[in-house]
LONU-83185 format. One record per residue (C-alpha): residue in one letter; residue number from 1; x, y, z. Coordinates in steps of 0.25 Angstrom, whole numbers, plus 2048, in hexadecimal, padded with zeros to 3 digits. Each point is the difference from the previous one (the first is absolute). Layout:
! LONU-83185
   code   pos    px    py    pz
      A   NUM     X     Y     Z
...
//
This chain:
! LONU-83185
   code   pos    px    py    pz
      X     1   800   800   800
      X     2   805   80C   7FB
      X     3   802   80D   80A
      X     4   7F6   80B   7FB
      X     5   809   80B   805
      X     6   80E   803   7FD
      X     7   805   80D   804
      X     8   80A   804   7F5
      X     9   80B   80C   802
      X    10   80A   807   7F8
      X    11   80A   809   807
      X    12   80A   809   7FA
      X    13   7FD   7F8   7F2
      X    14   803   7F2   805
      X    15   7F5   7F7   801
      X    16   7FD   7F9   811
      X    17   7FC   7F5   7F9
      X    18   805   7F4   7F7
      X    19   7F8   7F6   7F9
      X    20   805   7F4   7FC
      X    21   7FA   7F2   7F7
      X    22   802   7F5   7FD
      X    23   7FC   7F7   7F4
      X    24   7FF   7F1   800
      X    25   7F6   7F3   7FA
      X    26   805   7F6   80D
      X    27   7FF   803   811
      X    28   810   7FE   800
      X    29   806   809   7F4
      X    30   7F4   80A   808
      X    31   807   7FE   80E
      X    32   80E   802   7FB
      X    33   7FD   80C   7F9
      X    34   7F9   806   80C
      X    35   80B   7FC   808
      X    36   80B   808   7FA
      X    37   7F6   80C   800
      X    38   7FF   7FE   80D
      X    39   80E   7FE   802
      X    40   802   80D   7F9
      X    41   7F8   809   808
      X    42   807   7FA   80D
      X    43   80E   806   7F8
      X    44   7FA   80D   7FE
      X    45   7FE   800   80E
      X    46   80C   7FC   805
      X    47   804   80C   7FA
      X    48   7F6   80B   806
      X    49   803   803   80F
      X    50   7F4   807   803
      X    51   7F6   7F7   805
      X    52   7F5   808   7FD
      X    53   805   801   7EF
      X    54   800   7EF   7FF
      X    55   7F8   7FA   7F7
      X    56   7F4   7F8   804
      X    57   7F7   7F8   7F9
      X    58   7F3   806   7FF
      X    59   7F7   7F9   7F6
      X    60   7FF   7F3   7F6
      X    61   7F8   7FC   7F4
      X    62   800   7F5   7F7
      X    63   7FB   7FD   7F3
      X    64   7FE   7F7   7F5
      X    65   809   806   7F1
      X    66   7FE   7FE   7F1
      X    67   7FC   7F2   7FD
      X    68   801   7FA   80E
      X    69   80D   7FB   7FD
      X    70   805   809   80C
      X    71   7FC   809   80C
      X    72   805   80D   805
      X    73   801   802   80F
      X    74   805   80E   805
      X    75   803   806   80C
      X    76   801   80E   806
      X    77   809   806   808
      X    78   7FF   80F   807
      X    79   808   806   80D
      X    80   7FF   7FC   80E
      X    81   7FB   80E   801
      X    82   7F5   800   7F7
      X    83   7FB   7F1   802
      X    84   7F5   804   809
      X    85   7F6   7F5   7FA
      X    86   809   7F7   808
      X    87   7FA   805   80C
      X    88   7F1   7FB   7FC
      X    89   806   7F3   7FC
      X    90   804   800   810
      X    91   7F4   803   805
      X    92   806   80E   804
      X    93   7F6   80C   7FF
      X    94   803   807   7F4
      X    95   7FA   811   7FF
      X    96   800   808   7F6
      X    97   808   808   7FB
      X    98   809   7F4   801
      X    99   80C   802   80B
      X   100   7FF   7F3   807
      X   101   80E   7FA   806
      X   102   806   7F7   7F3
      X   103   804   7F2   801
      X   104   80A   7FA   7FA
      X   105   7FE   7F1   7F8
      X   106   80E   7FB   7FB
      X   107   7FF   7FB   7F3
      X   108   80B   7F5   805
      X   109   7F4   7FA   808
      X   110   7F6   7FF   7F5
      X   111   7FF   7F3   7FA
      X   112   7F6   7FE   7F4
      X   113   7FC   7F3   7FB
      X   114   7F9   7FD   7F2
      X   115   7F8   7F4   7FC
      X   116   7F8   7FD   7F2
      X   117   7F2   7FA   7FF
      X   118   7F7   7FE   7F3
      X   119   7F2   7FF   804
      X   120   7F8   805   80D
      X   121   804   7F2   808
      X   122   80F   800   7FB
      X   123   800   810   803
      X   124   7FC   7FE   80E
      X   125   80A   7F4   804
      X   126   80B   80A   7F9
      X   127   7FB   80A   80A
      X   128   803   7F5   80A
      X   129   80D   7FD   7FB
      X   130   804   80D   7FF
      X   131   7FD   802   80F
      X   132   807   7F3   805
      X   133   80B   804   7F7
      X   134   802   80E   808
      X   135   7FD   7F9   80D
      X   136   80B   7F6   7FD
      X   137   80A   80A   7FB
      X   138   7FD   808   80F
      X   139   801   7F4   807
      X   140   80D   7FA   7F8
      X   141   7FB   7F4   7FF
      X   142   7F4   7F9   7F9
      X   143   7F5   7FE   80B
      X   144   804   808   80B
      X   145   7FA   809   808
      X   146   800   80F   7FC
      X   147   7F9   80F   7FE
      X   148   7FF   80A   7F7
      X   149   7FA   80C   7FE
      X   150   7FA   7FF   7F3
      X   151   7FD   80E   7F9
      X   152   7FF   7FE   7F2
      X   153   7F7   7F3   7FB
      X   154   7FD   7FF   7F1
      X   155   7F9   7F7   7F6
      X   156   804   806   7EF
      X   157   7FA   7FA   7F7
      X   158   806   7FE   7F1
      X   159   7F7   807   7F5
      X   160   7FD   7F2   7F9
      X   161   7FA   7FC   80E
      X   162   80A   7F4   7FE
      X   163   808   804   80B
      X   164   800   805   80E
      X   165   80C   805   809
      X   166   7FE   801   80F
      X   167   80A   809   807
      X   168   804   800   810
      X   169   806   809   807
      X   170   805   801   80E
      X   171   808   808   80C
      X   172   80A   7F4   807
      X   173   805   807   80D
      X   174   80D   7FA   802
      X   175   803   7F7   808
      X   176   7F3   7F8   801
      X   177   7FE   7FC   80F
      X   178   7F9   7F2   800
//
């Protein structure tokens, strides 16, 4: 489920913002892709000392390309200092105009899993799959116990209806305390 509010910024001419995507028919060429996005951002912030002017993921979106041969998912990134949405997703009041205290989401902690279904049964177990496959990844093993925070769940589908991608994503706090 895509955010329906992104709060956008430009100072000084430079864009508070970055979107990334990523392009892909199968769940693992997808996750790899996203994973070196991911990694990316966590680069740029390395280099950024002020807390406040990180990037944070804010909001993502999946959806079904061309032919259905493949699926774009992107993802957008603004500054801690302008991320107030985050607030909501914590159940934190949120007034306007918008002057909440930010919160920072380390992309390094985001782990986004993809799974590919071709008819309304098949779509639901890819769902499901995509699910115990961010779980597993949480936990570091397959089966074992874990919790996300899941904020962005999706379902594209391809433009021939023959194919349908669903797409997970979720906040891992390091370390997870079984």
């Amino acid at each position: 489920m895509p955010l329906s509010i992104v709060y956008l910024q430009r100072t000084n001419g430079v864009p508070d913002y970055i979107v990334r995507s990523a392009q892909a028919a199968d769940p693992e060429e997808m996750e790899r892709v996203v994973a070196a996005h991911l990694a990316d951002i966590v680069a740029i912030n390395a280099g950024i000392d002020d807390a406040q002017a990180k990037f944070t993921p804010v909001d993502a979106n999946i959806a079904g390309a061309g032919d259905g041969n493949t699926f774009i998912f992107t993802v957008t990134f603004t500054r801690v200092s302008i991320a107030a949405i985050q607030d909501t997703l914590l159940g934190e009041p949120v007034v306007l105009p918008l002057d909440p205290v930010p919160v920072f989401f380390d992309p390094a902690l985001f782990i986004t899993k993809f799974a590919v279904g071709g008819e309304q049964d098949s779509v639901d177990e890819a769902i499901a799959a995509a699910i115990a496959k961010l779980l597993d990844a949480a936990a570091g093993s397959v089966g074992g116990d874990a919790t996300v925070l899941s904020n962005f769940m999706m379902v594209a589908g391809a433009s021939k209806g023959t194919r349908f991608m669903a797409a997970v994503t979720g906040l891992v706090p390091p370390p997870q305390i079984q």
